[in-house]
C-alpha distance (Angstrom), angle and dihedral (degrees) to the residues before:
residue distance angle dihedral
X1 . . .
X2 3.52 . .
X3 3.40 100.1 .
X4 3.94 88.9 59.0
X5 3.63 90.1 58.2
X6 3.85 91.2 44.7
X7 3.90 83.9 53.1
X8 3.55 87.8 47.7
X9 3.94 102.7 53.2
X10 3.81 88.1 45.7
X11 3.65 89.9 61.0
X12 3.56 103.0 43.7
X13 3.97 92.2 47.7
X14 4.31 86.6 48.1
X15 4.16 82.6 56.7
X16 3.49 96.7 40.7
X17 3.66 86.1 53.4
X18 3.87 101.2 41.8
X19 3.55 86.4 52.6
X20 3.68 94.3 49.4
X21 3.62 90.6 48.8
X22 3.54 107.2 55.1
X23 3.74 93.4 36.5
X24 4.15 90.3 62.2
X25 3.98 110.1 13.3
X26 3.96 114.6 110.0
X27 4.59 93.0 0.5
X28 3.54 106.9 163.9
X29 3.63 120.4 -160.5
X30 4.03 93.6 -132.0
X31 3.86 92.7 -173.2
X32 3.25 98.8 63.0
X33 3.86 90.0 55.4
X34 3.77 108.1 47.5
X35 3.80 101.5 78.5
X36 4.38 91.9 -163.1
X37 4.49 80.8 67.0
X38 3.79 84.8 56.7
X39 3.36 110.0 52.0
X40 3.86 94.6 33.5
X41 3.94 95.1 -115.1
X42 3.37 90.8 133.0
X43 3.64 91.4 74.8
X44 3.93 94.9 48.4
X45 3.99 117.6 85.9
């Protein structure tokens, strides 16, 4: 039985941590780079 459990924990932290990785791995604050957002040029024609 405790083997199942074992089996159980390891697969719940592996999802936990998929999850967490693809939600915050390589997020790039795109505001901050785009120099037209800054400025407000973007609203200017």
């Amino acid at each position: 039985m405790w083997i199942l459990m074992l089996e159980a924990g390891v697969a719940l932290f592996l999802i936990v941590f998929i999850v967490w990785w693809t939600m915050f791995a390589g997020r790039k604050d795109t505001r901050q780079d785009d120099p037209a957002q800054k400025d407000g040029d973007s609203r200017e024609q």
